[in-house]
PDB file as gemmi writes it, atoms N, CA and C in Angstrom:
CRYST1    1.000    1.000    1.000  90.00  90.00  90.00 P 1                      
ATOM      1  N   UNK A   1     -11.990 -22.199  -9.015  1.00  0.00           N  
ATOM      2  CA  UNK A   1     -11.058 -21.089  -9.172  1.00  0.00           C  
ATOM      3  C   UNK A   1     -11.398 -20.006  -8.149  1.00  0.00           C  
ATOM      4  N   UNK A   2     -10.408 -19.570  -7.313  1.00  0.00           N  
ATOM      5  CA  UNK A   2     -10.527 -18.735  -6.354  1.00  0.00           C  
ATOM      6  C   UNK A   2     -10.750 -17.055  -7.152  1.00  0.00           C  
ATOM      7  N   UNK A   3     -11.127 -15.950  -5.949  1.00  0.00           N  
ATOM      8  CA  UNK A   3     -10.789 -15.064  -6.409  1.00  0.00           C  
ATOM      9  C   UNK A   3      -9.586 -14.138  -6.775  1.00  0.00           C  
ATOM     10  N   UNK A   4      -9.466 -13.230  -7.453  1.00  0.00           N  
ATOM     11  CA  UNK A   4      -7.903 -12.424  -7.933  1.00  0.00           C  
ATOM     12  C   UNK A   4      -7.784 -11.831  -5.988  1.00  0.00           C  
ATOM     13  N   UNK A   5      -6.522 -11.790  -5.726  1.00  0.00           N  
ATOM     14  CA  UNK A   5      -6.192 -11.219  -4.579  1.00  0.00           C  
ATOM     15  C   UNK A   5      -4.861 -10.182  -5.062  1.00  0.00           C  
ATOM     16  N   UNK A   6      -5.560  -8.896  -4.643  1.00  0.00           N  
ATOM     17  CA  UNK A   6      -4.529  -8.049  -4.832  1.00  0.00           C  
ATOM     18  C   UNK A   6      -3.608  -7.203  -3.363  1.00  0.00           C  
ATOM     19  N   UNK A   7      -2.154  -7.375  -3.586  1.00  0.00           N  
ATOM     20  CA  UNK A   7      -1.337  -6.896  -2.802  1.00  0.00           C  
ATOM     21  C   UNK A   7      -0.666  -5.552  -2.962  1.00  0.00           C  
ATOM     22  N   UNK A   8      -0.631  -5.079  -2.354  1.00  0.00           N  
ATOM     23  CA  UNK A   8      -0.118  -3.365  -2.197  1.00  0.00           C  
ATOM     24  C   UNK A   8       0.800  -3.898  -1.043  1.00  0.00           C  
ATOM     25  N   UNK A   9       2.211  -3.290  -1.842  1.00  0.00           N  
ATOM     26  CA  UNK A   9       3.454  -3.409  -1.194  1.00  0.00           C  
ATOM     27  C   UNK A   9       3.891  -2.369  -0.912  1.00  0.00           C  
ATOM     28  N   UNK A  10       3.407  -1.736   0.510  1.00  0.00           N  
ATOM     29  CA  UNK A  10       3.781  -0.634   0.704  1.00  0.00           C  
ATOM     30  C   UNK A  10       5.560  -0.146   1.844  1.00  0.00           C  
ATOM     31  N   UNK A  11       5.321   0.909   1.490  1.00  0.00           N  
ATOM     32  CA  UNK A  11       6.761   1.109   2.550  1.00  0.00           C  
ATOM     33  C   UNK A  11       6.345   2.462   2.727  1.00  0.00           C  
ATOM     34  N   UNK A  12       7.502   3.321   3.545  1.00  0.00           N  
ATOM     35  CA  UNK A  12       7.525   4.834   3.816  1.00  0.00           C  
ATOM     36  C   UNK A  12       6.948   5.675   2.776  1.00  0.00           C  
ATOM     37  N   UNK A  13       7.648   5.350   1.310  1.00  0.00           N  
ATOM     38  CA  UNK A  13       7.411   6.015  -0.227  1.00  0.00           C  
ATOM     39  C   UNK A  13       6.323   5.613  -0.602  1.00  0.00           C  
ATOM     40  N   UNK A  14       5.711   4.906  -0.260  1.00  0.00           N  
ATOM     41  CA  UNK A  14       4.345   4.800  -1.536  1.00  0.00           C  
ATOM     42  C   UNK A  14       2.885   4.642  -1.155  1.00  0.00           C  
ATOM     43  N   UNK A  15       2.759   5.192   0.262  1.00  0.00           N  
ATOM     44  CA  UNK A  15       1.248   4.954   0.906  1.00  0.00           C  
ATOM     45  C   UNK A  15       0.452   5.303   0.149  1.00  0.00           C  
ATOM     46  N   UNK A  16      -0.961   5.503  -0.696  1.00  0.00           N  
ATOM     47  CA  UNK A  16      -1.758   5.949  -1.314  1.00  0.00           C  
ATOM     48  C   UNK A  16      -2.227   7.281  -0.426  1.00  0.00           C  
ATOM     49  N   UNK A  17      -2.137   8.287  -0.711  1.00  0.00           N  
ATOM     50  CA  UNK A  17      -2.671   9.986  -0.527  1.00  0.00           C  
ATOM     51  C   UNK A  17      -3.837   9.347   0.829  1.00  0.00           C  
ATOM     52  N   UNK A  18      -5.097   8.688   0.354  1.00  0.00           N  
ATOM     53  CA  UNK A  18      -6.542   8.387   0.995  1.00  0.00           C  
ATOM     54  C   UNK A  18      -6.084   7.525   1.857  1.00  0.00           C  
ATOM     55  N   UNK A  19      -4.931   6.834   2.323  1.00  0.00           N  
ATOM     56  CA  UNK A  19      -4.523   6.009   3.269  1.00  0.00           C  
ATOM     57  C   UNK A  19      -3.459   6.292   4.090  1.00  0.00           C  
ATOM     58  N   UNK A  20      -2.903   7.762   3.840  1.00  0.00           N  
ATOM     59  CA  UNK A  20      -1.816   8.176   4.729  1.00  0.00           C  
ATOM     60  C   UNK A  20      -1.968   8.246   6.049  1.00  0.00           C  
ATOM     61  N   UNK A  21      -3.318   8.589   6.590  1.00  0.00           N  
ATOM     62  CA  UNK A  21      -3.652   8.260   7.918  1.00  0.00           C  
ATOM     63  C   UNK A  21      -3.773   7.336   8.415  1.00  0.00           C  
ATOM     64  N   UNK A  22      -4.084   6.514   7.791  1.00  0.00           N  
ATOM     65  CA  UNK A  22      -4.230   4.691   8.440  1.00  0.00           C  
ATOM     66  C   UNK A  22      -2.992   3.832   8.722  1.00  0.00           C  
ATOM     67  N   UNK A  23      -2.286   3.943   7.425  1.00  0.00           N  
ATOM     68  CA  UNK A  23      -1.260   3.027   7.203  1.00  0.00           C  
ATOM     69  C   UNK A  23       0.137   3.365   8.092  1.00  0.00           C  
ATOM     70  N   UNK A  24       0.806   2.815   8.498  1.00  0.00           N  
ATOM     71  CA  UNK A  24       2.077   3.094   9.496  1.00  0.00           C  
ATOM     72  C   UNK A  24       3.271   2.737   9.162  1.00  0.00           C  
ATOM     73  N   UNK A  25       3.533   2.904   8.198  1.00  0.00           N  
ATOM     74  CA  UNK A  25       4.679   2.275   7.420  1.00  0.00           C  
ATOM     75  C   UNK A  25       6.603   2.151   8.786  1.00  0.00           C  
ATOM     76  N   UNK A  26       5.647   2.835   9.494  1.00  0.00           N  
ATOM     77  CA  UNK A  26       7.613   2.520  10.972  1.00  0.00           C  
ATOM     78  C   UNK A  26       6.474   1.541  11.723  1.00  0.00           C  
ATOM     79  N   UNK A  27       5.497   1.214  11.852  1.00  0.00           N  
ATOM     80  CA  UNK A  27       5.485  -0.425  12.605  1.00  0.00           C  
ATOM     81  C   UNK A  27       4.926  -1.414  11.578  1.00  0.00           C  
ATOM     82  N   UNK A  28       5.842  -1.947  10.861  1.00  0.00           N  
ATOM     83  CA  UNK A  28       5.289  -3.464   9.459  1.00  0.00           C  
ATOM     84  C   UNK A  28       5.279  -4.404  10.213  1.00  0.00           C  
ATOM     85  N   UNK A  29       5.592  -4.078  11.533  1.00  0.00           N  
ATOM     86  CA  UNK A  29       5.803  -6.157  12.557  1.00  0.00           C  
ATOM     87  C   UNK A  29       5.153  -5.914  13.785  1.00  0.00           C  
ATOM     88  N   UNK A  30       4.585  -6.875  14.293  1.00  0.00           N  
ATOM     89  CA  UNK A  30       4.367  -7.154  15.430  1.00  0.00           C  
ATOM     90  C   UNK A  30       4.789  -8.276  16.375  1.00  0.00           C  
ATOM     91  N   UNK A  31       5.248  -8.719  17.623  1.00  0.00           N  
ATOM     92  CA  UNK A  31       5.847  -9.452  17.718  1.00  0.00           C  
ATOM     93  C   UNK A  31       4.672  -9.889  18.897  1.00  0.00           C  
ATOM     94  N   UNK A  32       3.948 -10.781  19.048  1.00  0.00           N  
ATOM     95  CA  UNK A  32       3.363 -11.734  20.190  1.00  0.00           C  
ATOM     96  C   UNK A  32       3.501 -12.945  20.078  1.00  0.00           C  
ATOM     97  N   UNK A  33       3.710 -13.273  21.279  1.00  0.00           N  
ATOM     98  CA  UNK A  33       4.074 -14.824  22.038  1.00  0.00           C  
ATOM     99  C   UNK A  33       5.308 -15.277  21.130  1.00  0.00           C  
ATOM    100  N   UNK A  34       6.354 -14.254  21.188  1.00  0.00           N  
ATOM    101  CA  UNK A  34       7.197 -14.675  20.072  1.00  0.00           C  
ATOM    102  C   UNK A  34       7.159 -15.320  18.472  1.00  0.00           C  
ATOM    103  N   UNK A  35       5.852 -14.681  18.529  1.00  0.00           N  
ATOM    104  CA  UNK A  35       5.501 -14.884  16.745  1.00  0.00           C  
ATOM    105  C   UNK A  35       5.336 -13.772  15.759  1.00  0.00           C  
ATOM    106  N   UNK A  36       6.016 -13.098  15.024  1.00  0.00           N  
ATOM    107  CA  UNK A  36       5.929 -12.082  14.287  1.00  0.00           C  
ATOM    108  C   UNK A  36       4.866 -12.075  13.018  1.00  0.00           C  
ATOM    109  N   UNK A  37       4.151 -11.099  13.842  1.00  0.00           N  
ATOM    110  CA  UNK A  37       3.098 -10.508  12.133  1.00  0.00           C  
ATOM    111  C   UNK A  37       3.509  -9.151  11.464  1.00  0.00           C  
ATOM    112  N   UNK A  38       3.098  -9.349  10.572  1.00  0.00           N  
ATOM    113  CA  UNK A  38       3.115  -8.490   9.283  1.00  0.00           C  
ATOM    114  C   UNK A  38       1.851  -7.207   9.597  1.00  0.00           C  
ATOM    115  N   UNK A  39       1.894  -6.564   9.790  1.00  0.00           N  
ATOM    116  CA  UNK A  39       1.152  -5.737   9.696  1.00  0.00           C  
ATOM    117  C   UNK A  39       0.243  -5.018   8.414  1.00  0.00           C  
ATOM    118  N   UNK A  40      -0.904  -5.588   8.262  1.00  0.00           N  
ATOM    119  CA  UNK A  40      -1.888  -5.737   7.201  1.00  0.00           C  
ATOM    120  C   UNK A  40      -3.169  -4.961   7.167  1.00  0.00           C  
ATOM    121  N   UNK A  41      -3.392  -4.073   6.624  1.00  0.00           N  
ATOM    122  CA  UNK A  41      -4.440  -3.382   6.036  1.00  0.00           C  
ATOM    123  C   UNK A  41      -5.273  -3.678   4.902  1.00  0.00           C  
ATOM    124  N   UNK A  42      -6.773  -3.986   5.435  1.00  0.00           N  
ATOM    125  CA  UNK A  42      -7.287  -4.308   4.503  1.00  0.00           C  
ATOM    126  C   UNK A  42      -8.554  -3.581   4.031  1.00  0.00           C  
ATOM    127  N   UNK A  43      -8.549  -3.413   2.693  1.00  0.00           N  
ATOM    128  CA  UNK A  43      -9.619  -2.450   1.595  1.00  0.00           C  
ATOM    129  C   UNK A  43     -11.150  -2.998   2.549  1.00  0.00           C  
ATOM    130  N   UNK A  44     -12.137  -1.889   2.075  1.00  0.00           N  
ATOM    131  CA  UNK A  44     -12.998  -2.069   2.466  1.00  0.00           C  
ATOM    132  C   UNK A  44     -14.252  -3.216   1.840  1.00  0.00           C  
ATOM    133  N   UNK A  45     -13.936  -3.224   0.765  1.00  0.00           N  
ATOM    134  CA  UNK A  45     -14.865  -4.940   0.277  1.00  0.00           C  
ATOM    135  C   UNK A  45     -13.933  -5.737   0.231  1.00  0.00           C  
ATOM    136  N   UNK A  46     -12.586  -5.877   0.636  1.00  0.00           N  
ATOM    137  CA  UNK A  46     -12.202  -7.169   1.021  1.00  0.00           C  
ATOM    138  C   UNK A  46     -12.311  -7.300   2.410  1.00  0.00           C  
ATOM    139  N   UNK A  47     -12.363  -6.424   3.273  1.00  0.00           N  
ATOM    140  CA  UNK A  47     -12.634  -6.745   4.847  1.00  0.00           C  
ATOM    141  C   UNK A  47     -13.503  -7.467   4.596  1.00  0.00           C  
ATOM    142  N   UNK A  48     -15.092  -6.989   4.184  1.00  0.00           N  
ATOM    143  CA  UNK A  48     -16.011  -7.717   3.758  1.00  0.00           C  
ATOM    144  C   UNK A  48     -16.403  -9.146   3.946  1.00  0.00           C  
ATOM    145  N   UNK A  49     -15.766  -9.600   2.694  1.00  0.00           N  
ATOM    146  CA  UNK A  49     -15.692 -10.436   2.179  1.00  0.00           C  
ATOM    147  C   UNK A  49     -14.824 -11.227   3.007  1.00  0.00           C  
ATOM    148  N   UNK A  50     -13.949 -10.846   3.331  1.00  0.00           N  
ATOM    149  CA  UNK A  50     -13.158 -11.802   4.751  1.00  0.00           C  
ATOM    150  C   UNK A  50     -13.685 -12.608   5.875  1.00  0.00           C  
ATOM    151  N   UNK A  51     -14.478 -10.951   6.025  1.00  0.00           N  
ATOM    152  CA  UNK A  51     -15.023 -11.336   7.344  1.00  0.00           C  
ATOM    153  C   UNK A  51     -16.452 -12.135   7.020  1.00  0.00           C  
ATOM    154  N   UNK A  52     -17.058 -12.152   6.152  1.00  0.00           N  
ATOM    155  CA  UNK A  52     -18.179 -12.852   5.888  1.00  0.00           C  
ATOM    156  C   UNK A  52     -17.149 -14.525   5.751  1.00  0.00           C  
ATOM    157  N   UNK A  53     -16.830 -14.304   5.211  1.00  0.00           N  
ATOM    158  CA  UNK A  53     -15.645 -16.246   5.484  1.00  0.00           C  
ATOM    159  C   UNK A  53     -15.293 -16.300   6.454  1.00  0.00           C  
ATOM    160  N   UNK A  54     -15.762 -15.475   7.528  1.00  0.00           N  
ATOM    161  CA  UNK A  54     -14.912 -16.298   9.190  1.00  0.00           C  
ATOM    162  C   UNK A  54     -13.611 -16.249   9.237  1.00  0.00           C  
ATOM    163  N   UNK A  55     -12.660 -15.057   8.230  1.00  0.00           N  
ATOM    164  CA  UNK A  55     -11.537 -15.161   7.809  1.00  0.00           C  
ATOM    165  C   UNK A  55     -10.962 -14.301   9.387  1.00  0.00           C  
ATOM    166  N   UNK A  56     -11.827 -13.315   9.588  1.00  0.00           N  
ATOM    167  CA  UNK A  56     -11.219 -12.694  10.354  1.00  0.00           C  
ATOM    168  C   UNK A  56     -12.659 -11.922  11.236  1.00  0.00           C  
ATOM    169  N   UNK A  57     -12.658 -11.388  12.127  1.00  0.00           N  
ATOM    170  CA  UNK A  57     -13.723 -11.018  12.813  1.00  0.00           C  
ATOM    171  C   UNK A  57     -13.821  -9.246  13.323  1.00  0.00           C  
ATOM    172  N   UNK A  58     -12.132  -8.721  13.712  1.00  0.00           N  
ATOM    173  CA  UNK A  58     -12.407  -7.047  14.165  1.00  0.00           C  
ATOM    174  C   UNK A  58     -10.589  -7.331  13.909  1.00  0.00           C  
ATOM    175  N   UNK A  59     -10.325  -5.845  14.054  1.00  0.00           N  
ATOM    176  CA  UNK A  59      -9.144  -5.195  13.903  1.00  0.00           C  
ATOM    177  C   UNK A  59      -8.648  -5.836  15.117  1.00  0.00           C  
ATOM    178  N   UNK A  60      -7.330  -6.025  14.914  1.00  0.00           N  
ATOM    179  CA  UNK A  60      -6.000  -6.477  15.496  1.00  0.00           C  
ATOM    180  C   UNK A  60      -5.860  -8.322  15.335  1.00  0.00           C  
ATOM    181  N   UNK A  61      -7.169  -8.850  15.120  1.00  0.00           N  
ATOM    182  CA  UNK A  61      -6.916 -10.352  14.904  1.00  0.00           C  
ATOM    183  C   UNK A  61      -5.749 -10.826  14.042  1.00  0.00           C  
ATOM    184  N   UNK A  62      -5.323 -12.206  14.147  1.00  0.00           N  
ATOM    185  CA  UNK A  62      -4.202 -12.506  13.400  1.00  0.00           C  
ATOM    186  C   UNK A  62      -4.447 -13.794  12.715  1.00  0.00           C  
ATOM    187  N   UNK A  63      -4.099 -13.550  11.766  1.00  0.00           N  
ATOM    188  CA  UNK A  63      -3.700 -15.077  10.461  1.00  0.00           C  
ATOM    189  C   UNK A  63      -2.780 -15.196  10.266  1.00  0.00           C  
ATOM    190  N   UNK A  64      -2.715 -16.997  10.988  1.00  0.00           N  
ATOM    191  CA  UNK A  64      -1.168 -17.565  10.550  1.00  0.00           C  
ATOM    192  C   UNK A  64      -0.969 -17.963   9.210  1.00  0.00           C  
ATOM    193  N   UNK A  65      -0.080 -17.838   8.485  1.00  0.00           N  
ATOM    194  CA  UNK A  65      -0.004 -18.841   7.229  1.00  0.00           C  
ATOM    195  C   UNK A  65      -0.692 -18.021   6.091  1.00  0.00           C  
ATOM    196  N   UNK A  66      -1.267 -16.699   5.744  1.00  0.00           N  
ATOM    197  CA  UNK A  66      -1.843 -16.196   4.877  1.00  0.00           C  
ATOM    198  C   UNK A  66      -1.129 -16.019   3.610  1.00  0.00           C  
ATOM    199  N   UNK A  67      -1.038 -16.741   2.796  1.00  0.00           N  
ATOM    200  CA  UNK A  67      -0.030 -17.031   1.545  1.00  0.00           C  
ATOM    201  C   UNK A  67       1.086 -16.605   2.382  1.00  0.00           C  
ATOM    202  N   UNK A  68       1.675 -17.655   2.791  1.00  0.00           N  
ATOM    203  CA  UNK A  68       2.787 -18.153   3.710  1.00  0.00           C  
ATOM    204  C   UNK A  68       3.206 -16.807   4.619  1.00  0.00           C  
ATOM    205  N   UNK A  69       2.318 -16.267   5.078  1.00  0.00           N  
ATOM    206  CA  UNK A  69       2.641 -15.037   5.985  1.00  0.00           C  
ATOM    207  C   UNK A  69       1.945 -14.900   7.302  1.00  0.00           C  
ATOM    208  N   UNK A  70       2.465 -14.570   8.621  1.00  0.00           N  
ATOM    209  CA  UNK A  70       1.498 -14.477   9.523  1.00  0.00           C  
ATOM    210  C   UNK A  70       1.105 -12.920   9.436  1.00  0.00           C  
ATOM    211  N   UNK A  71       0.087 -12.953   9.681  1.00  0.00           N  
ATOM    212  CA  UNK A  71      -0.475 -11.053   9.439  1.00  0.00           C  
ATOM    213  C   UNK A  71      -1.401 -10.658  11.173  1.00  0.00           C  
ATOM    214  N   UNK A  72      -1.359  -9.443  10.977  1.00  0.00           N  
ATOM    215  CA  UNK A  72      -2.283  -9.041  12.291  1.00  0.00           C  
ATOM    216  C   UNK A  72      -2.766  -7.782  11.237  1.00  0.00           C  
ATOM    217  N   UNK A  73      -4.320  -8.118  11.344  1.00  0.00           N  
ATOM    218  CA  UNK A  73      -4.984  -6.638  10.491  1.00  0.00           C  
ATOM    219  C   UNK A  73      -5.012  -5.423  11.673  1.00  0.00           C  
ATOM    220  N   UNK A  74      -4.047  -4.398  11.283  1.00  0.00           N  
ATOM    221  CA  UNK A  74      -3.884  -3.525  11.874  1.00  0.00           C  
ATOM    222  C   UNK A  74      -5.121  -2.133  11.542  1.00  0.00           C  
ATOM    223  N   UNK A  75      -5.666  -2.314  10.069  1.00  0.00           N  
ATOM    224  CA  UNK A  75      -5.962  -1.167  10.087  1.00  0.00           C  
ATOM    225  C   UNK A  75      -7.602  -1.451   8.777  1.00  0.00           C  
ATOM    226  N   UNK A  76      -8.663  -1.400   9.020  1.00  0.00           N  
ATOM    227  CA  UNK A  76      -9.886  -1.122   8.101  1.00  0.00           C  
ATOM    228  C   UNK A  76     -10.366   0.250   7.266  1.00  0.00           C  
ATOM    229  N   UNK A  77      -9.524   0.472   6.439  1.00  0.00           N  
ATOM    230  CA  UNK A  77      -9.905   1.794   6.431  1.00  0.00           C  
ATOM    231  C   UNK A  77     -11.616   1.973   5.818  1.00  0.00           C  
ATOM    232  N   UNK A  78     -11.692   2.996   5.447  1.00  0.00           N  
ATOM    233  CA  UNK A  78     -13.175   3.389   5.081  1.00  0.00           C  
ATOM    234  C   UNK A  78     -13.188   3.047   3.419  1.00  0.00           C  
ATOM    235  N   UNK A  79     -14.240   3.069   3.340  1.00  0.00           N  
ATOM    236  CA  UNK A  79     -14.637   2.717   1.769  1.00  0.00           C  
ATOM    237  C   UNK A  79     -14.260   4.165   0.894  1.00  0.00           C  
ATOM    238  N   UNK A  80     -13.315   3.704   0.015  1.00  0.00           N  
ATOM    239  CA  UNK A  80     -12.776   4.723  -1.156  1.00  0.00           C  
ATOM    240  C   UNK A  80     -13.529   5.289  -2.000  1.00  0.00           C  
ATOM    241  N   UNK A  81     -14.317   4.094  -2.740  1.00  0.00           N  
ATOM    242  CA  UNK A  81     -15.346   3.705  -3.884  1.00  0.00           C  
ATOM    243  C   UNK A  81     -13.875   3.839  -5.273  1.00  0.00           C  
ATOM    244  N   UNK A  82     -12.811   3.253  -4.351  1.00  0.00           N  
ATOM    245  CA  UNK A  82     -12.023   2.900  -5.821  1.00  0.00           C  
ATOM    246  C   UNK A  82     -11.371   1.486  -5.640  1.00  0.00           C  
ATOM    247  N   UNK A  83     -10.692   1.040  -6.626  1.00  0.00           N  
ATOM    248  CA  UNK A  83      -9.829   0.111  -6.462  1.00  0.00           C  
ATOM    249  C   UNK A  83      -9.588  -0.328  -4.900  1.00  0.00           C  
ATOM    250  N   UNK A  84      -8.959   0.617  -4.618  1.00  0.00           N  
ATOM    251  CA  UNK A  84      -7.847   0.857  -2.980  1.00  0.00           C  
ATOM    252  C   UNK A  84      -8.687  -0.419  -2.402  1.00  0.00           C  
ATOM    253  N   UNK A  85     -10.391  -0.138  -2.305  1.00  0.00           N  
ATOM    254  CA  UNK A  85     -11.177  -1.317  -1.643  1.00  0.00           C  
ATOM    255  C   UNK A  85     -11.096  -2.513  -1.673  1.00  0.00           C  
ATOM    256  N   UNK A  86     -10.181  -2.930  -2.487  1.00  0.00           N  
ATOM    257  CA  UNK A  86     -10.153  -4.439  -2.248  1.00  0.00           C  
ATOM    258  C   UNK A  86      -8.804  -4.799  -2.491  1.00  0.00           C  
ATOM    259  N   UNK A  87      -7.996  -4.375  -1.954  1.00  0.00           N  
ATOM    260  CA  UNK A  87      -6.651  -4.564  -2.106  1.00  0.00           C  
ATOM    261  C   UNK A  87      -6.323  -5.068  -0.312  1.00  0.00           C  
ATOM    262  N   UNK A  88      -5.071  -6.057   0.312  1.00  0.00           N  
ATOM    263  CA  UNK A  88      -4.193  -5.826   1.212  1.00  0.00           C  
ATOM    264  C   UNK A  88      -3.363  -5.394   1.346  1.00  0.00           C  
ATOM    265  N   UNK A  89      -3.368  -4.069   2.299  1.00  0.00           N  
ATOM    266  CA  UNK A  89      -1.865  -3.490   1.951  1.00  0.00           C  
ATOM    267  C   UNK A  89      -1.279  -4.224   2.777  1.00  0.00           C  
ATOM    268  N   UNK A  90       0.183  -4.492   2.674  1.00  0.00           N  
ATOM    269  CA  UNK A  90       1.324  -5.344   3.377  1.00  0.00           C  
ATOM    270  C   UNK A  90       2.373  -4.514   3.096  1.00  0.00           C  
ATOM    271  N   UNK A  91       3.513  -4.864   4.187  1.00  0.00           N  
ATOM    272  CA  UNK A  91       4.898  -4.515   4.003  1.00  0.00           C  
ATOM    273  C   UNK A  91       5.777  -5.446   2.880  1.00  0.00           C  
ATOM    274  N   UNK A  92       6.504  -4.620   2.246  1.00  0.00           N  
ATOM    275  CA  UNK A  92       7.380  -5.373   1.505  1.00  0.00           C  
ATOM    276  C   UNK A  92       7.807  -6.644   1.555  1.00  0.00           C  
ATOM    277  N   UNK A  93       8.252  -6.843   2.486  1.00  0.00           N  
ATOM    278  CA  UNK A  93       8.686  -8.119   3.273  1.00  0.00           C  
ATOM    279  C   UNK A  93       7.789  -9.568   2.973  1.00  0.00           C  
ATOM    280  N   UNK A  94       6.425  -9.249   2.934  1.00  0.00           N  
ATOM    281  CA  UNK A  94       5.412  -9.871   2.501  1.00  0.00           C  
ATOM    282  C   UNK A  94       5.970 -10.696   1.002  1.00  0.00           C  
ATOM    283  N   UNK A  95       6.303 -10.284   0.301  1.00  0.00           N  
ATOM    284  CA  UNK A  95       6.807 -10.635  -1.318  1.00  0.00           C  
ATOM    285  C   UNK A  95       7.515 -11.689  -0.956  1.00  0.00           C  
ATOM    286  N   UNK A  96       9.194 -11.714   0.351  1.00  0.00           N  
ATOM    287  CA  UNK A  96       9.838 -12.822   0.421  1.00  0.00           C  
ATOM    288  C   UNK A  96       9.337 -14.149   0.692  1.00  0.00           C  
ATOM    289  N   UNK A  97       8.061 -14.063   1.206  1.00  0.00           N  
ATOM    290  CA  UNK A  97       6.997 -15.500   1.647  1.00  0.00           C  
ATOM    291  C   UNK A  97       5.974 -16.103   1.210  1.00  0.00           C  
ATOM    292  N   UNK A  98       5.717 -14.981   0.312  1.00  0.00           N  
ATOM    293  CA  UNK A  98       4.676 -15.422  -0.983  1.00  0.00           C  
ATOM    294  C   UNK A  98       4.422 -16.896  -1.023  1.00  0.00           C  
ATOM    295  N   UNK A  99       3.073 -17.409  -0.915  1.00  0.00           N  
ATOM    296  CA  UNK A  99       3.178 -18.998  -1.878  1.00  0.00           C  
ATOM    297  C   UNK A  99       1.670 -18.876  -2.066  1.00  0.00           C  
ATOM    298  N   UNK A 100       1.554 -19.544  -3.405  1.00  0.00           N  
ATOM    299  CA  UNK A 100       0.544 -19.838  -3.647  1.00  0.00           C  
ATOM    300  C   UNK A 100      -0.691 -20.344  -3.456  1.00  0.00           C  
TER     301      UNK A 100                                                      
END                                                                             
């Protein structure tokens, strides 16, 4: 059994207060070599934990296929010491590709 993975579906309206500086809610896409990512922010013990799995290595890298999404981690913020830390924030859009 894997671990719980939590998603923060953010847009313009709902950045968290402690992440208004990080998060960019007018660029959710990126477009290279004609492949579009999602623009993804990730909590500070799930960077972690990512990056200890070889999931990902420094800011701007990209994952194809991340529960059916390609992502580019745009943004690490700093450790909260709340929740926020282990959450991905994603754009809405993220929800239409969901898979298990």
């Amino acid at each position: 059994m894997g671990d719980l993975k939590i998603f923060y579906l953010y847009d313009s309206n709902n950045i968290p207060s402690q992440l208004k500086t990080i998060i960019d809610p007018l660029k959710p896409t990126y477009t290279i070599d004609g492949i579009n990512y999602l623009s993804t922010y990730i909590g500070y013990g799930e960077a972690k934990m990512m990056s200890d799995e070889k999931l990902f290595s420094q800011k701007y890298d990209t994952i194809k296929g991340f529960f059916g999404n390609n992502i580019i981690i745009t943004g690490l913020p700093k450790k909260t010491f709340t929740g926020l830390d282990m959450m991905h924030f994603v754009p809405k859009v993220f929800r239409d590709n969901f898979q298990k």
